[in-house]
C-alpha positions in Angstrom: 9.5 -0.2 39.2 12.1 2.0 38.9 12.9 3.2 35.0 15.7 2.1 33.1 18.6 3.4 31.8 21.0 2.6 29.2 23.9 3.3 31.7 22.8 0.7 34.3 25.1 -2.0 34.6 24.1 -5.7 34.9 24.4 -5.4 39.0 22.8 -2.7 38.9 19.6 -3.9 36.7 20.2 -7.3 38.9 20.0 -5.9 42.5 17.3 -3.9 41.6 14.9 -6.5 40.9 16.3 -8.5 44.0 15.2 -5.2 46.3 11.6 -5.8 44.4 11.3 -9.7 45.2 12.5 -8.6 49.0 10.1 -6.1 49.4 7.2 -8.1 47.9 8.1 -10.5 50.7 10.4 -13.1 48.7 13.9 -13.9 49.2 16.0 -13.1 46.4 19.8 -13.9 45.8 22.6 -13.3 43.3 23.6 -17.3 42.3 26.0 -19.2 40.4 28.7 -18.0 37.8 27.8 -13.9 38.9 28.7 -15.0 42.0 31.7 -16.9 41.5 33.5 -14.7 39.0 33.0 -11.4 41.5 35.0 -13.5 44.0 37.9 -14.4 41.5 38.0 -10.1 40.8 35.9 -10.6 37.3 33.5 -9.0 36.2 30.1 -11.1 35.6 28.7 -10.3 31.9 25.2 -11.4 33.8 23.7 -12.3 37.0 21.6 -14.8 38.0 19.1 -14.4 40.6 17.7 -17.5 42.6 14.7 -16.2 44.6 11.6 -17.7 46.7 8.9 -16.4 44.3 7.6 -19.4 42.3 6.8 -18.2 38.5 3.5 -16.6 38.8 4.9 -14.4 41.1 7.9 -13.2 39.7 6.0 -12.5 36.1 3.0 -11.0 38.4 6.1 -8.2 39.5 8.0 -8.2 36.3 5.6 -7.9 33.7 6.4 -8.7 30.2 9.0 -10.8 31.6 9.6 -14.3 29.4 8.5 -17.6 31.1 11.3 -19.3 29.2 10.9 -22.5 31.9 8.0 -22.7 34.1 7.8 -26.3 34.9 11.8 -25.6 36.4 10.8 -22.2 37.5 12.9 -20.1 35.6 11.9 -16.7 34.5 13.9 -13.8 32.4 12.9 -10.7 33.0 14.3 -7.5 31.1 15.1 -4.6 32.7 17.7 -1.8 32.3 18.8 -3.2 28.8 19.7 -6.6 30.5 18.3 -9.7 30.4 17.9 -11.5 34.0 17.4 -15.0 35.0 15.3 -15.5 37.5 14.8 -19.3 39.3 13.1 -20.3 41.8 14.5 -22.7 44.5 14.2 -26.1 44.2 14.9 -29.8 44.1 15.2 -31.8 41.1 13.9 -35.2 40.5 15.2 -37.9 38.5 16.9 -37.4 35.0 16.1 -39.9 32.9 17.3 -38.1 29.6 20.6 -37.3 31.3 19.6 -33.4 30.5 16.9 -32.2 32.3 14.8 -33.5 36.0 11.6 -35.4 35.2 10.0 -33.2 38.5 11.0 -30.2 40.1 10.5 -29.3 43.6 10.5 -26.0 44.9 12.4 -25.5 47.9 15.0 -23.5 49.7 18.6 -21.9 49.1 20.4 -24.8 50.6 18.5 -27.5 49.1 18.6 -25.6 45.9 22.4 -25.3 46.1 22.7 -29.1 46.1 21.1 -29.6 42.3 24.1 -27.6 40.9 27.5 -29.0 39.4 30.2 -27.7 41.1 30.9 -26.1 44.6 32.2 -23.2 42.3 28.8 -22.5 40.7 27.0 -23.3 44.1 27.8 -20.3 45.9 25.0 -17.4 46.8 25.3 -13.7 47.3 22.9 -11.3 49.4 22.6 -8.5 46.8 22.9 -5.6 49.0 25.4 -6.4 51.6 28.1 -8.6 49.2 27.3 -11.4 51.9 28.3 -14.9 50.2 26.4 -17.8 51.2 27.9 -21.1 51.1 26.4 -24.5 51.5 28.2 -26.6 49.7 32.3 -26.1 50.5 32.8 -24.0 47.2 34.4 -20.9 49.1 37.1 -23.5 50.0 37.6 -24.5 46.1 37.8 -21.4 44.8 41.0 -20.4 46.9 42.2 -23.7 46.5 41.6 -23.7 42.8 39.9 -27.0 42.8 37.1 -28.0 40.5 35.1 -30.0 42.6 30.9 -31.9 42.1 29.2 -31.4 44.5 28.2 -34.5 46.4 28.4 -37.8 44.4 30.3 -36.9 41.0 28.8 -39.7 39.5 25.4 -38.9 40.5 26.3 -35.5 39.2 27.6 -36.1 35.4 24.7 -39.0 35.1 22.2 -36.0 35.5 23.5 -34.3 32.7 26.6 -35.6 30.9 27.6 -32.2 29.3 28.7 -31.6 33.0 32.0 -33.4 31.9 33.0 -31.1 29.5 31.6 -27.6 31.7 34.2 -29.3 34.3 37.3 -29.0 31.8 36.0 -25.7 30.2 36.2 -24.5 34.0 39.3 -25.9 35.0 40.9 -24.5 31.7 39.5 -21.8 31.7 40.6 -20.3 35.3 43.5 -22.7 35.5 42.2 -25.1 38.3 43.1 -28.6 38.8 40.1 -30.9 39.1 39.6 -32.6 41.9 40.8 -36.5 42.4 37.1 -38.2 42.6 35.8 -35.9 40.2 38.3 -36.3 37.3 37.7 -40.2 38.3 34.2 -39.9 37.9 34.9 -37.7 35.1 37.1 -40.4 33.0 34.8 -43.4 34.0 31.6 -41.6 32.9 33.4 -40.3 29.4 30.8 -42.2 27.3 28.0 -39.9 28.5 28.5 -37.4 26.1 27.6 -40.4 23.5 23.6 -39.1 24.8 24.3 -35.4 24.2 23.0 -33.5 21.3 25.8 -32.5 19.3 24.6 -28.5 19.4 25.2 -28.6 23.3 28.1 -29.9 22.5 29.7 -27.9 19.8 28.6 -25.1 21.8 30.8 -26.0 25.1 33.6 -27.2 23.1 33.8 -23.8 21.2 34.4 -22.5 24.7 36.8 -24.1 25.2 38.4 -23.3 22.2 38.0 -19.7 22.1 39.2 -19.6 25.8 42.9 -18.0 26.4 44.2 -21.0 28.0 42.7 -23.2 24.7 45.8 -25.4 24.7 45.0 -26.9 28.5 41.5 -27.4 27.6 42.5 -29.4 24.1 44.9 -31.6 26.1 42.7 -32.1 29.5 40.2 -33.2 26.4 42.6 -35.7 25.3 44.1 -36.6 28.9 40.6 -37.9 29.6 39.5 -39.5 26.7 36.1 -37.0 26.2 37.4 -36.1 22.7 36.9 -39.6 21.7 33.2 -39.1 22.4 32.8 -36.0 19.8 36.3 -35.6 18.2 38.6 -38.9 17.9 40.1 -37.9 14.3 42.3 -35.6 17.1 43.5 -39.0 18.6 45.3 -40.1 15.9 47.8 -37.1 15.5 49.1 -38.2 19.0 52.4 -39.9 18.1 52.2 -39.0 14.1 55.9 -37.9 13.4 57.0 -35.7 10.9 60.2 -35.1 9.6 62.7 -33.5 12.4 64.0 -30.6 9.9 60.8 -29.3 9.4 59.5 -30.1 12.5 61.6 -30.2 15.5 59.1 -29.8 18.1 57.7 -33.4 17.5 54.2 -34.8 16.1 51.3 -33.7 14.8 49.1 -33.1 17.7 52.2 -31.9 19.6 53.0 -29.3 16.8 48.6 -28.0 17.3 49.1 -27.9 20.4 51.4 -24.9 20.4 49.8 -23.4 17.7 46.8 -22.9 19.7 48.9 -21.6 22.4 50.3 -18.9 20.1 46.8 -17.5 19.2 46.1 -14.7 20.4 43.4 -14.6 23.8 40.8 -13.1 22.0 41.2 -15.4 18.7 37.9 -16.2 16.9 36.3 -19.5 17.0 36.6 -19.7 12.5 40.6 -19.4 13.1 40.6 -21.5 16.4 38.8 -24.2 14.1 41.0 -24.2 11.1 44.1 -24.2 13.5 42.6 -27.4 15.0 41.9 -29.1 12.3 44.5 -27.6 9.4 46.7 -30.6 10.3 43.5 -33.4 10.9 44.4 -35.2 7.9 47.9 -35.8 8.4 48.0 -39.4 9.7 45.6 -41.0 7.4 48.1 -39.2 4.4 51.2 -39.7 5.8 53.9 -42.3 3.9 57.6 -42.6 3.7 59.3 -42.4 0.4 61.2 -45.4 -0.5 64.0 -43.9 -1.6 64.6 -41.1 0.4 62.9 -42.6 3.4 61.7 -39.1 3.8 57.9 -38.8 5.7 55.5 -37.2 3.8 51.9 -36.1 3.9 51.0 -35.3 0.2 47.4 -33.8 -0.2 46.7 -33.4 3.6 45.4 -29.9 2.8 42.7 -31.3 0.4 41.6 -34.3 2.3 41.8 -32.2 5.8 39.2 -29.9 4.3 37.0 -32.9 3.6 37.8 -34.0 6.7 36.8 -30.5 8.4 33.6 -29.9 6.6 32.5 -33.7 8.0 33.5 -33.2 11.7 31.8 -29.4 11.5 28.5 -30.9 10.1 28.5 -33.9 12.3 28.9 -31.1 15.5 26.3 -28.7 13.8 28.1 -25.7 13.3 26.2 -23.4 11.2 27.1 -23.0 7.3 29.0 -19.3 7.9 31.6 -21.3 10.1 32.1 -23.9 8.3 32.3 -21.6 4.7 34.9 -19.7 6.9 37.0 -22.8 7.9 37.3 -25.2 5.4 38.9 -23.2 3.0 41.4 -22.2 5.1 42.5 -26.0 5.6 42.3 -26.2 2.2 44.4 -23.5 1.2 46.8 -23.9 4.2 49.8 -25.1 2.1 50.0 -22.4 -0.8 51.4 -20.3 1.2 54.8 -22.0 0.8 54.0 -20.7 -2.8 53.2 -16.9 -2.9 56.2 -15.6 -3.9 56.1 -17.5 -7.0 52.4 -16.1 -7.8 51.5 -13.9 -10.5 50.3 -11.0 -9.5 47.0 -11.5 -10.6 47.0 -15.3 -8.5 48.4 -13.4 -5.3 46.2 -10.8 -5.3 43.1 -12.7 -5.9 44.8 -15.0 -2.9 44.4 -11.9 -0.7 41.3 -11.4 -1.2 39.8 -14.0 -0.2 37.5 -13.0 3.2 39.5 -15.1 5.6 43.1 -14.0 5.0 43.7 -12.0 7.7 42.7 -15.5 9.8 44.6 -17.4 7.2 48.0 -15.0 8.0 47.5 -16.0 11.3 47.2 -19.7 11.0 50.6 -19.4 8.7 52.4 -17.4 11.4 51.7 -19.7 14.3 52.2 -22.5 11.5 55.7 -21.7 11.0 56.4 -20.4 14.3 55.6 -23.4 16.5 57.7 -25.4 13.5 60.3 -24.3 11.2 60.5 -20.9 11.6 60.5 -19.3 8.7 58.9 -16.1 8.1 59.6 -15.4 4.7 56.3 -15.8 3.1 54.7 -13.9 6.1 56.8 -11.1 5.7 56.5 -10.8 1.6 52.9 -11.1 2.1 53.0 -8.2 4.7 55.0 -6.3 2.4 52.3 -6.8 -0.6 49.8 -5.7 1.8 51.3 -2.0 2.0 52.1 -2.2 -1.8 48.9 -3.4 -3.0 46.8 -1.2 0.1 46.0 2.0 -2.3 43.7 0.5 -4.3 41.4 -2.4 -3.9 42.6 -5.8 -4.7 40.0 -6.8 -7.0 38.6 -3.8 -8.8 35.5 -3.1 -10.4 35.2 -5.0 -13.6 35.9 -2.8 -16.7 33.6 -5.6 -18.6 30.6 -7.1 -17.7 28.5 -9.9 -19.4 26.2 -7.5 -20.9 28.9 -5.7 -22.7 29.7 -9.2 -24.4 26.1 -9.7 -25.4 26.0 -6.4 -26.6 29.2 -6.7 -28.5 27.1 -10.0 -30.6 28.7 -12.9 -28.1 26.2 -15.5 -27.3 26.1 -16.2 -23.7 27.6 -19.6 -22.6 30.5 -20.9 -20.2 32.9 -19.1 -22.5 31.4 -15.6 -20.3 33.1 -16.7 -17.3 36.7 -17.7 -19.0 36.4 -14.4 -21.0 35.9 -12.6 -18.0 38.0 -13.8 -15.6 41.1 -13.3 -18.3 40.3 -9.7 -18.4 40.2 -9.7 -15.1 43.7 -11.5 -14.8 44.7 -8.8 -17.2 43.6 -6.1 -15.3 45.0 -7.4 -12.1 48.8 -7.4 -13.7 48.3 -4.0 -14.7 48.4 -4.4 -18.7 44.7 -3.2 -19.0 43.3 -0.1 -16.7 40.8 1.3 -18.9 37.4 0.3 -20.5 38.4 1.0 -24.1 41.9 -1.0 -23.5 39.7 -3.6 -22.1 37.3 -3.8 -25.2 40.3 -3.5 -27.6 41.7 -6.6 -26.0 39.0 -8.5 -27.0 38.5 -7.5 -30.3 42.3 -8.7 -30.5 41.2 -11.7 -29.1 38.3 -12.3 -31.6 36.0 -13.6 -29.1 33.0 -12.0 -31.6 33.7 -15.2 -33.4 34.1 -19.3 -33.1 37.5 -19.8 -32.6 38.6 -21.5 -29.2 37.7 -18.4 -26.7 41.3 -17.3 -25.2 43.0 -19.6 -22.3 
């Protein structure tokens, strides 16, 4: 086999096992998404290669290649620093676990094309001549922008029912419309996704999310009713109203959805999250004053990070996402108040991990709402102030210097602490002597009431 190199690309590394399944007698072809995205002019992060070679075979040429599905005849083999899928042809057999076939046939191209989703992801290529082989009309969709199952939809989504959300990710996603049976399928067959493990599905929705066009996919999620199967605290933000001078674009979810719009492409999932859900708790706190008649939502922040934590467990997102996201929920609102912070408050506000996400939840927060920049653009200005040192230095005290200095250790450690800290933050204390002379002011070497 021909050695790799770190500069092969993934077509590269791709064809060049196809050449070694051809000329060990197999037919080999580039399938699915590789093949679809080359035709739209993007270029496929992997290929896929669908081949004649049942299992033994391909691991027989590809050695130390990973039999990663035997029994549906998929191999991966590794070659030129890329990792290849390689499947062999065939037919599936009932799906009783609306996931996987009970049996698998192996078979030809044609028959082969038939199992998959979408026309879309049912296209071949010959490797070396570009040559697209289509069976199944998906040439047709993809100029036509149509999302479309092949054969019976129904039949289709019953096989696997994560297949409903892969058609709005896809239709979001390259800004198709889905076709009229399909979507109709699609809505009828919503409670399929009732069967689904929640990992497969946190892990389509976050592509959704994180895709540019995040907005469409959020309301084609909605316009169906397929949120209501993973996600229904969204549904109740539909037709929340807040109050006009605050909000003049409209309700709750209405006031999300532009949010999300205003991320940026590239946003990451943690901020996508929190911009989703900073708002979740709205109708369940929302009253009217009875004197002012005034809407208000008082303590959304708190209960929507309760709320947040709950719907990221129940989708299994792991702990580092959900450490990321709830707090900036919770913490959503105190921005209206950091020009009123001590300096000590707002620094140790900035440094929190997620504030650069958090700065961009409050600009798209204000932006798709009132307006107002104010508390963006002071906290911009603190950045540059603040940028030539680090916003929490190292600690001119420790615990061990207490102990030393005849305190007993105890939960007074942590108050002591944390008020030098404060003190060394405002800028009254920037030395270890200074530090230690403020505590022998404070007489913390005896009982009195340790300093507040």
């Amino acid at each position: 086999m021909k050695p790799s190199t770190p500069e092969m690309t993934a077509r590269d590394a791709a064809r060049d096992l196809a050449r070694r399944l051809k000329t060990a007698g197999h037919e080999a072809l580039f399938a699915g998404g590789c093949v679809r995205d080359r035709l739209l002019g993007h270029e496929p992060k992997d290929y896929d290669i669908a081949t004649s070679a049942v299992p033994s075979e391909v691991m027989a040429l590809f050695p130390g290649s990973n039999e990663v599905g035997a029994h549906f005849g998929v191999v991966i083999a590794k070659y030129g620093g890329h990792h290849v899928e390689i499947a062999t042809f065939r037919t599936d057999g009932s799906y009783r676990d609306g996931r996987r076939p009970e049996t698998v046939t192996f078979s030809t191209p044609e028959e082969d094309a038939q199992r998959r989703d979408f026309t879309i992801n049912g296209l071949f290529e010959n490797p070396e001549t570009g040559e697209v082989i289509d069976f199944v009309g998906g040439m047709a969709d993809l100029k036509a922008g149509i999302i479309r199952a092949i054969g019976d939809p129904t039949a289709r989504f019953n096989e696997d029912g994560l297949r409903l959300l892969r058609a709005v990710r896809f239709a979001s996603r390259l800004e198709f419309r889905i076709e009229a049976e399909t979507l109709a399928s699609l809505k009828d067959r919503a409670s399929l996704l009732d069967r689904i493990s929640p990992e497969r599905i946190r892990d389509e929705f976050s592509k959704i999310l994180t895709c540019p066009l995040r907005r469409s996919g959020i309301g084609l999620l909605v316009d169906t009713d397929l949120i209501r199967h993973f996600l229904p605290e969204v549904l109740p933000m539909i037709g929340c109203d807040q109050p006009p001078e605050w909000h003049p674009e409209g309700d709750v979810y209405t006031h999300t959805l532009i949010m999300l719009d205003m991320l940026a492409e590239d946003a990451p999932l943690e901020l996508c999250l929190a911009v989703l859900l900073h708002d979740i708790a709205k109708p369940p706190c929302r009253t009217i004053d009875e004197d002012s008649g005034r809407i208000r939502f008082n303590g959304h922040d708190t209960m929507g990070a309760e709320m947040a934590e709950a719907i990221l467990r129940r989708l299994r997102y792991p702990n580092h996402t959900i450490a990321a996201v709830v707090p900036m929920v919770a913490r959503h609102m105190q921005f209206m108040n950091v020009q009123k912070m001590r300096v000590a408050k707002l620094k140790r506000f900035m440094a929190e991990p997620t504030f650069d996400m958090e700065m961009e939840l409050h600009r798209v927060d204000c932006g798709s709402s009132n307006g107002f920049t104010d508390n963006y653009e002071f906290l911009q200005a603190k950045e540059v102030e603040f940028a030539a040192e680090p916003l929490i230095p190292a600690p001119l005290v420790t615990g061990k210097d207490l102990i030393q200095l005849g305190l007993q250790p105890g939960p007074r450690f942590k108050e002591i602490l944390e008020n030098l800290q404060t003190e060394q933050l405002e800028g009254r204390i920037s030395d270890r002597d200074s530090a230690l002379l403020y505590l022998s002011q404070l007489k913390v070497l005896t009982n009195q009431s340790p300093p507040c």
